[in-house]
C-alpha positions in Angstrom: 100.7 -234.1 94.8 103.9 -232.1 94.3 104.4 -230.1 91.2 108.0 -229.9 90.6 107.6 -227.0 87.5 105.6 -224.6 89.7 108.6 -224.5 92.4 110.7 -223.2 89.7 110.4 -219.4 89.3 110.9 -219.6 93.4 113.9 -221.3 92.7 115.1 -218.8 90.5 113.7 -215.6 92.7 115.7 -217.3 96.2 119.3 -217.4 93.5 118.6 -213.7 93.1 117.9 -213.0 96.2 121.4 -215.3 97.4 123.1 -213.0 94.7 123.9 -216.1 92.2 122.5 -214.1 89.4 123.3 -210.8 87.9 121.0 -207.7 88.9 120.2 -205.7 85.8 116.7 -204.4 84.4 116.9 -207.4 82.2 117.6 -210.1 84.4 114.8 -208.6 86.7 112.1 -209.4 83.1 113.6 -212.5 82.9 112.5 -213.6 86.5 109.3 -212.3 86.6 108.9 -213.7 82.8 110.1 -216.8 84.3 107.0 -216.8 87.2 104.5 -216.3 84.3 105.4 -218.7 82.4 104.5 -221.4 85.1 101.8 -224.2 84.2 99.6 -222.7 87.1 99.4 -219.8 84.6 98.8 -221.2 81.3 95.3 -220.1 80.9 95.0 -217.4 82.9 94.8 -213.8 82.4 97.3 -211.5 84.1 98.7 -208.2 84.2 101.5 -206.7 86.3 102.7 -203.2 86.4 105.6 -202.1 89.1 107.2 -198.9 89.6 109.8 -197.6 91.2 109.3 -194.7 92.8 111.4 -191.5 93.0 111.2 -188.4 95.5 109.0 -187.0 92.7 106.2 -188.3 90.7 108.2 -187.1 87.8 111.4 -189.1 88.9 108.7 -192.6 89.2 110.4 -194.6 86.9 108.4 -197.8 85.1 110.3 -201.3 86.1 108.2 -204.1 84.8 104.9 -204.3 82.4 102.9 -207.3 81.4 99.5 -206.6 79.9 100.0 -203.7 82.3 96.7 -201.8 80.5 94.1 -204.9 80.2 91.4 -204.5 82.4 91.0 -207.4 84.4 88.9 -208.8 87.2 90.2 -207.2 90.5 88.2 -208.0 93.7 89.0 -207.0 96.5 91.8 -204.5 95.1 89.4 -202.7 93.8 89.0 -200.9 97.4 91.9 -199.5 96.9 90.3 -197.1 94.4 86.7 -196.5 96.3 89.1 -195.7 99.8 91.5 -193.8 97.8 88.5 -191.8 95.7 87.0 -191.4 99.4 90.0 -189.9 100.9 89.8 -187.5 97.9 86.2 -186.6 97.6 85.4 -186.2 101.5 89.0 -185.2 103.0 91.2 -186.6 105.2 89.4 -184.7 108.0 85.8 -185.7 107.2 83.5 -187.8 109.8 80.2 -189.9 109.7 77.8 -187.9 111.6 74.5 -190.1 112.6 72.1 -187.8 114.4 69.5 -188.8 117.2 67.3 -185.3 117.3 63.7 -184.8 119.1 61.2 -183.2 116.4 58.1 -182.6 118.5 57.5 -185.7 121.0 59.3 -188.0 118.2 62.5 -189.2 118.6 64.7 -188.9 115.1 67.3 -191.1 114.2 69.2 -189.6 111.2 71.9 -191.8 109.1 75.2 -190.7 107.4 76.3 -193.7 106.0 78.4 -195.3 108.3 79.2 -198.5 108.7 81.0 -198.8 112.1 77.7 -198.3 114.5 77.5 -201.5 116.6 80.8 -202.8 115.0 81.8 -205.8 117.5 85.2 -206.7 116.0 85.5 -202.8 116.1 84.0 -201.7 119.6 85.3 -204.7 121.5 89.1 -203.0 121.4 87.2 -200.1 123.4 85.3 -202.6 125.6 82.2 -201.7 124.2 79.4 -204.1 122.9 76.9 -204.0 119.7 74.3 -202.0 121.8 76.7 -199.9 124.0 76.3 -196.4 121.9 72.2 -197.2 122.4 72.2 -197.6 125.9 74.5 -194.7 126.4 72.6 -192.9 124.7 69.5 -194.1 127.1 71.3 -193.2 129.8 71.4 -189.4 128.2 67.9 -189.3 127.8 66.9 -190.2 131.3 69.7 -187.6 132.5 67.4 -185.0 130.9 64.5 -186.7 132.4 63.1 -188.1 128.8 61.5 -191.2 129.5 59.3 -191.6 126.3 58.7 -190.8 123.1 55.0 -191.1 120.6 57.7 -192.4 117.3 60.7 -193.5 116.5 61.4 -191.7 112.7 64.6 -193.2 110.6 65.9 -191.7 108.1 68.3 -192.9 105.5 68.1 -191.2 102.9 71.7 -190.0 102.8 71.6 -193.4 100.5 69.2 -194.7 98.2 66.9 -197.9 98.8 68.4 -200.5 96.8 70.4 -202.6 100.0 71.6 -205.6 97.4 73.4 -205.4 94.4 71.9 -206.9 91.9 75.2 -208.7 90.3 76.6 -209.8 93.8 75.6 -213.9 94.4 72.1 -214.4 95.3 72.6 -217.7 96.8 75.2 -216.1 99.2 73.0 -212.8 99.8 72.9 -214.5 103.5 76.5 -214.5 104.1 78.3 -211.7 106.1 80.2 -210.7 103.6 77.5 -210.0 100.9 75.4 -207.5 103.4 73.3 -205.4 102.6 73.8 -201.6 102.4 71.7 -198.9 103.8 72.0 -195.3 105.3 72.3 -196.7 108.5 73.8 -200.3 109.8 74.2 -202.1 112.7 76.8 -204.8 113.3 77.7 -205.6 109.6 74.2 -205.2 109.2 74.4 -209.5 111.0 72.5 -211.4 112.8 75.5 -213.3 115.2 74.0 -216.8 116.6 75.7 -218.1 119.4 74.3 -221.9 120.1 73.6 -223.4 123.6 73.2 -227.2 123.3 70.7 -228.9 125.0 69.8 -232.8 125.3 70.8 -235.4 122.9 68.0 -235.5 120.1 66.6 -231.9 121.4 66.7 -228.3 119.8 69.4 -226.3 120.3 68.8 -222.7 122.3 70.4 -219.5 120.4 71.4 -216.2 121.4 71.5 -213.5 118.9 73.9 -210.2 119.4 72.2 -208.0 118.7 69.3 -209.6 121.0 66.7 -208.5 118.7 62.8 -209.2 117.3 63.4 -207.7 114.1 63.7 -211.1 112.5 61.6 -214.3 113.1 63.6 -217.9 113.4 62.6 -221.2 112.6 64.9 -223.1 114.9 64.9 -227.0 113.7 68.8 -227.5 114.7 69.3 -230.2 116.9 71.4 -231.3 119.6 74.2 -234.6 118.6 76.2 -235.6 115.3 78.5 -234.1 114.3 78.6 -230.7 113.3 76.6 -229.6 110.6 74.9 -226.1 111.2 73.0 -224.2 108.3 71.7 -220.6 109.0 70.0 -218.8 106.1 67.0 -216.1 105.4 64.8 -216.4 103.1 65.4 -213.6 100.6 63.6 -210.1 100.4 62.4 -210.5 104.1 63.7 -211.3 107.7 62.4 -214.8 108.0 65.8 -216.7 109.3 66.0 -220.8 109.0 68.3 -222.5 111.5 69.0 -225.9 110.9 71.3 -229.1 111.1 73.0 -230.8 114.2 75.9 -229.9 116.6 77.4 -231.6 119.3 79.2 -228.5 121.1 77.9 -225.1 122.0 79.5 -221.9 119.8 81.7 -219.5 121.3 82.5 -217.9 117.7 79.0 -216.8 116.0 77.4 -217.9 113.3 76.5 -215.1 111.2 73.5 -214.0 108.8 72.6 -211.1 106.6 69.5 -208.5 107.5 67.3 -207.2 105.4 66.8 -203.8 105.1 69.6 -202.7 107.5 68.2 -199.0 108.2 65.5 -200.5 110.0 67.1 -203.4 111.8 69.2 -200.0 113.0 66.4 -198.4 114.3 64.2 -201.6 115.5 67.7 -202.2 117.8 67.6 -198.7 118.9 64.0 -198.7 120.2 64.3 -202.2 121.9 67.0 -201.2 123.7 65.8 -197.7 124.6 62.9 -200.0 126.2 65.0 -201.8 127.8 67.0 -199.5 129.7 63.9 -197.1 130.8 62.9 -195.1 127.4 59.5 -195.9 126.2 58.8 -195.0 122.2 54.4 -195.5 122.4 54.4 -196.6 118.6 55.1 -200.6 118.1 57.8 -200.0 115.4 59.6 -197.9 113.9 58.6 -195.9 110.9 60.8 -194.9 108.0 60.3 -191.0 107.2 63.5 -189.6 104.2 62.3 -186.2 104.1 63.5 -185.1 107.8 67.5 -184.7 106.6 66.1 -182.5 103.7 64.3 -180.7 105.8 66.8 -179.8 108.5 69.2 -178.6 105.4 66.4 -176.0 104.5 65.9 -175.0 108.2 68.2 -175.5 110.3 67.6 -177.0 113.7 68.6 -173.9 115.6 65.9 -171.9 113.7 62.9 -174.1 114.6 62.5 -174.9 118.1 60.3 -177.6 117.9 63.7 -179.3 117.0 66.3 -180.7 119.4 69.7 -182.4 119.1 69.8 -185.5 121.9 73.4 -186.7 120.5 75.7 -187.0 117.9 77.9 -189.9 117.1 80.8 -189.3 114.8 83.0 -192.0 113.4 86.5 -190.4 111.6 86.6 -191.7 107.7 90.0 -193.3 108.7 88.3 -195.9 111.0 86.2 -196.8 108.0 89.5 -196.7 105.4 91.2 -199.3 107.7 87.9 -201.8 107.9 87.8 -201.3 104.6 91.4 -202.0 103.3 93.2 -203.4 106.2 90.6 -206.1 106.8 88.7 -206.1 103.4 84.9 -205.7 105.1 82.9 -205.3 101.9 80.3 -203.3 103.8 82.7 -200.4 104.9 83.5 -200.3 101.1 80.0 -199.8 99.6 79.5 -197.6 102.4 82.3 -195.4 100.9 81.3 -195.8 97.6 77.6 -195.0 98.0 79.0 -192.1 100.6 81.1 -190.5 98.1 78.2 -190.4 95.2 75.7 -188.8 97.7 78.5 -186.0 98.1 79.4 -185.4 94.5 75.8 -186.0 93.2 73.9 -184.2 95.9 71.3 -186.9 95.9 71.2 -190.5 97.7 74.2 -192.0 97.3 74.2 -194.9 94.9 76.1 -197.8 93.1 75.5 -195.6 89.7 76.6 -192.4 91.4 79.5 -194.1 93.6 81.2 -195.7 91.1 80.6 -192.6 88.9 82.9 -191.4 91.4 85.2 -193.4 91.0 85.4 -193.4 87.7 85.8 -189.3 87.8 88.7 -189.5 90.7 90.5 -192.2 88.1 90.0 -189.9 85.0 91.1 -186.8 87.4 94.7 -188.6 88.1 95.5 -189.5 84.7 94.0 -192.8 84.2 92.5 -193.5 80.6 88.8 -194.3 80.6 89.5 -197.6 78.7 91.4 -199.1 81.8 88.6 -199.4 84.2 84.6 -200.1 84.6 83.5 -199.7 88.0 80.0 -201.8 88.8 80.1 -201.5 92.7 82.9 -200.6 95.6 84.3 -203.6 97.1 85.3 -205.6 93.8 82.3 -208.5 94.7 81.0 -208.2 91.2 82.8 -209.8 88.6 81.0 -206.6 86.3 84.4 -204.5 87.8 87.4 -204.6 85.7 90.7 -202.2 86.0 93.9 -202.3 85.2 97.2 -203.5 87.0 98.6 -199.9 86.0 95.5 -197.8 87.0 95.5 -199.6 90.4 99.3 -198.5 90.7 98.7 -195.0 89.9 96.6 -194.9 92.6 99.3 -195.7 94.9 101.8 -193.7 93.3 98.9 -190.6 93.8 98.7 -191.1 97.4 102.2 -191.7 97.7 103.2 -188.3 96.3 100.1 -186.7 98.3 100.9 -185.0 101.6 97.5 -184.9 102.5 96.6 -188.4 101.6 99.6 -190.2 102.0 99.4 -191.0 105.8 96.1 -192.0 106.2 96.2 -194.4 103.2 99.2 -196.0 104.1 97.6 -196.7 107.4 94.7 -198.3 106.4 96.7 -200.7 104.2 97.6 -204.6 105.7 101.3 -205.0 106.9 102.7 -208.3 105.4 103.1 -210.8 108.7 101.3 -208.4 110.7 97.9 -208.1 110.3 95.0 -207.8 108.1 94.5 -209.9 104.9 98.3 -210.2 104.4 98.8 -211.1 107.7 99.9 -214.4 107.0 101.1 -213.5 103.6 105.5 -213.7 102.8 105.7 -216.5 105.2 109.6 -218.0 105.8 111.1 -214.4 103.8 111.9 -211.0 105.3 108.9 -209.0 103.2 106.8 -209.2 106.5 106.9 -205.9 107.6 108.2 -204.3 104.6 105.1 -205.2 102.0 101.7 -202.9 102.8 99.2 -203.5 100.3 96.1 -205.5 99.7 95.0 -209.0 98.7 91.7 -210.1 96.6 89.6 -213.0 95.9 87.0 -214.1 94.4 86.4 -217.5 92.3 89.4 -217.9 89.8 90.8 -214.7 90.4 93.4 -213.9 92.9 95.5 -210.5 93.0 97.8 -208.4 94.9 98.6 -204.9 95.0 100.6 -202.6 97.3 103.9 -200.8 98.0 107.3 -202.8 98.3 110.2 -201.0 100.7 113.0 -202.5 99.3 116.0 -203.4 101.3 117.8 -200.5 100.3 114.8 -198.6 101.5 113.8 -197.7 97.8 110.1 -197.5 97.3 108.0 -199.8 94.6 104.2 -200.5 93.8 103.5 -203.0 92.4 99.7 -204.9 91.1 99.7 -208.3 90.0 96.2 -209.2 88.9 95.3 -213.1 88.1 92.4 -214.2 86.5 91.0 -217.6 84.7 92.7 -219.3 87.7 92.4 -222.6 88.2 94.6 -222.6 91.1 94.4 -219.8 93.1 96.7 -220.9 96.0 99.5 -221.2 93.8 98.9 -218.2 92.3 99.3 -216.4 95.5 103.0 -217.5 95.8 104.0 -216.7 92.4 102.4 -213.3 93.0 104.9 -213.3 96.2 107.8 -214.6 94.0 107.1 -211.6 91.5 107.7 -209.6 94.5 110.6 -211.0 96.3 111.9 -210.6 92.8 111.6 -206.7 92.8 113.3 -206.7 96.1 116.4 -208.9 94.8 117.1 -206.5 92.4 116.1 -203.0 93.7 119.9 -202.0 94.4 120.5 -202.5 90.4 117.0 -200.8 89.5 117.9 -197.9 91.5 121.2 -197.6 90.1 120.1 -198.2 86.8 117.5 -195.6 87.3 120.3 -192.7 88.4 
């Protein structure tokens, strides 16, 4: 049904922007005024804050404030702070280091956080696969004529041992996007399922990437019907429930959640090692934190029944861009949790991380009444910040020569890629709005940096909550924006 009161504020933005109304500061509060006044918006909670920005932070001038200081629900926006307080806390120039060492006859596997090992959207660009960096590393060993080992040691205690948080959805603790976090992960820390159909009335065949024993499958899917596939684990453990109908094989996966990522990591690693001609004599893996503590008390060059068999490093920017470009919740806890363990000098946590956080917000000028950080990704509904804290963190990196490029390029292009890919559809902000997108139930929001037609820089945050309808929310955020860009030659000038 069409809603002829919510096309209004568009209306009024696409006169501006046809220059049928006059372009002053006031004229640009009307508009947006006019946008938050739609019915869509009647019960909602939001806050905007935009800014134009000046060749200095002291010539950033304010544009535009609505319940600019209210802390409000973020989601996803909140990684713009965890990257941002990343980029700050490690350096532009730091790296994930995972080590695979040989203590004695046991081979050591080492974590540092990162998120990217076994990657598939990531490594299939390079043409590698989820195992590729295992077998390669195989292929080392054998090259130095190691063939076996007595253990296979993990440790991850560069994080601490809580891999769910307790305020994301426990009935959605199965889905990709609520994995579980640990000092070492593997492909999203997923199970992908690819179905093979068989006869009419029959179970289905799977493939798993990684192919793996680490989790056990009741398999009652069945071949015909239409398509109705349900693929869950049973929570705490690794005991995964396939079931339902299909018609058609799966070239896309169907995806579930590990538990205990750190050793699905090394489970992978030792099955594969097998595989490819390594032999580890003990059955499983076995989890051992006190080896990274160790080697910082003696260094491996100082005790010679230590070896280093490879090192695999991953730049922070790969995990900025997974994190902000294409909103992977893992890649943000991973920060989060990253960047506690480095300030704290202990595991990295949600308390620590977000402590963080909260010290890199206080540390730019943001007042501690404008935010409460509860993980790094913006899944629980326990974070709240400001639309004006999240644009100081803009303007920050924005006036930061060290931070500046490597934000901006992990941010989505509008019409390009990312989350805002298919964002500004039909008007010429594609390509000229970089920024980020969130969503959770009843919240939508939208924060990132406007280049103006006259090539004057804004940010801008809009933050929505109490939505009932969030798709319509999502074009009056765009109309709030095209609005800024129909009167940035005024603002500027007003500004002089």
């Amino acid at each position: 049904m069409n809603h002829p009161p919510r096309q209004f504020p568009l209306i009024v933005v696409i006169a501006c922007l046809l220059g049928h109304c006059p372009l002053t500061y006031a004229d640009l509060n009307t508009d947006i005024q006019t946008v938050l006044k739609d019915k869509t918006l009647q019960r909602a909670e939001v806050g905007v804050a935009i800014f134009r920005l000046g060749d200095t932070a002291a010539a950033d001038k304010s544009v535009f404030k609505h319940n600019s200081e209210i802390p409000l629900i973020p989601a996803s926006n909140l990684k713009l702070v965890t990257t941002s307080a990343a980029l700050e806390n490690l350096g532009p120039d730091f790296k994930f280091r995972t080590l695979l060492l040989k203590h004695n006859n046991d081979l050591v596997l080492i974590g540092d956080g990162d998120p990217s090992l076994g990657d598939a959207a990531l490594l299939r660009k390079a043409g590698w696969d989820v195992t590729t960096l295992f077998k390669n590393w195989a292929d080392q060993l054998k090259k130095s004529n190691i063939t076996s080992f007595d253990r296979l040691l993990v440790d991850d205690s560069i994080f601490d041992e809580q891999f769910l948080h307790p305020h994301w959805p426990p009935n959605q603790a199965h889905l990709r996007y609520v994995a579980e976090v640990g000092g070492l992960s593997l492909n999203l820390n997923c199970l992908d399922f690819y179905l093979r159909v068989t006869a009419p009335g029959e179970v289905v065949k799977y493939q798993t990437v990684p192919p793996t024993n680490y989790a056990t499958v009741a398999n009652t899917c069945v071949t015909g019907g239409e398509n109705a596939v349900w693929l869950t684990r049973t929570p705490g453990g690794n005991n995964l429930i396939l079931n339902g109908h299909t018609p058609y094989s799966t070239d896309v996966p169907i995806s579930v959640t590990v538990h205990d990522p750190s050793l699905f990591t090394a489970t992978v690693l030792q099955e594969t090692l097998a595989a490819n001609g390594v032999k580890v004599t003990a059955a499983t893996p076995t989890r051992d934190r006190t080896l990274r503590a160790m080697l910082l008390k003696t260094p491996i060059d100082k005790d010679p029944s230590w070896s280093v068999l490879a090192i695999h490093e991953t730049p922070l920017a790969t995990a900025l861009a997974r994190a902000n470009k294409d909103s992977i919740n893992l890649y943000a806890e991973a920060l989060c949790k990253r960047i506690g363990a480095a300030a704290a000098n202990e595991p990295g946590s949600w308390k620590n991380g977000t402590q963080a956080n909260s010290e890199y917000l206080k540390k730019i000028g943001v007042p501690a009444t404008e935010f409460h950080f509860d993980d790094g990704c913006g899944l629980s509904k326990e974070n709240t910040i400001s639309a004006n804290a999240l644009c100081q963190v803009l303007i920050h990196n924005f006036h930061n020569p060290e931070t500046k490029e490597p934000y901006f390029t992990s941010l989505s292009i509008a019409g390009k890629d990312g989350t805002l890919e298919h964002r500004f559809q039909g008007t010429d902000l594609r390509g000229r709005v970089f920024g980020k997108s969130g969503f959770v139930n009843n919240v939508r929001t939208l924060t990132g940096y406007l280049k103006a037609k006259d090539d004057q820089w804004y940010v801008f945050s809009i933050l929505m909550n109490q939505m009932a309808d969030t798709a319509t929310g999502k074009n009056l955020q765009e109309a709030i924006v095209q609005a800024v860009d129909a009167h940035s030659r005024a603002l500027a000038t007003v500004g002089q």
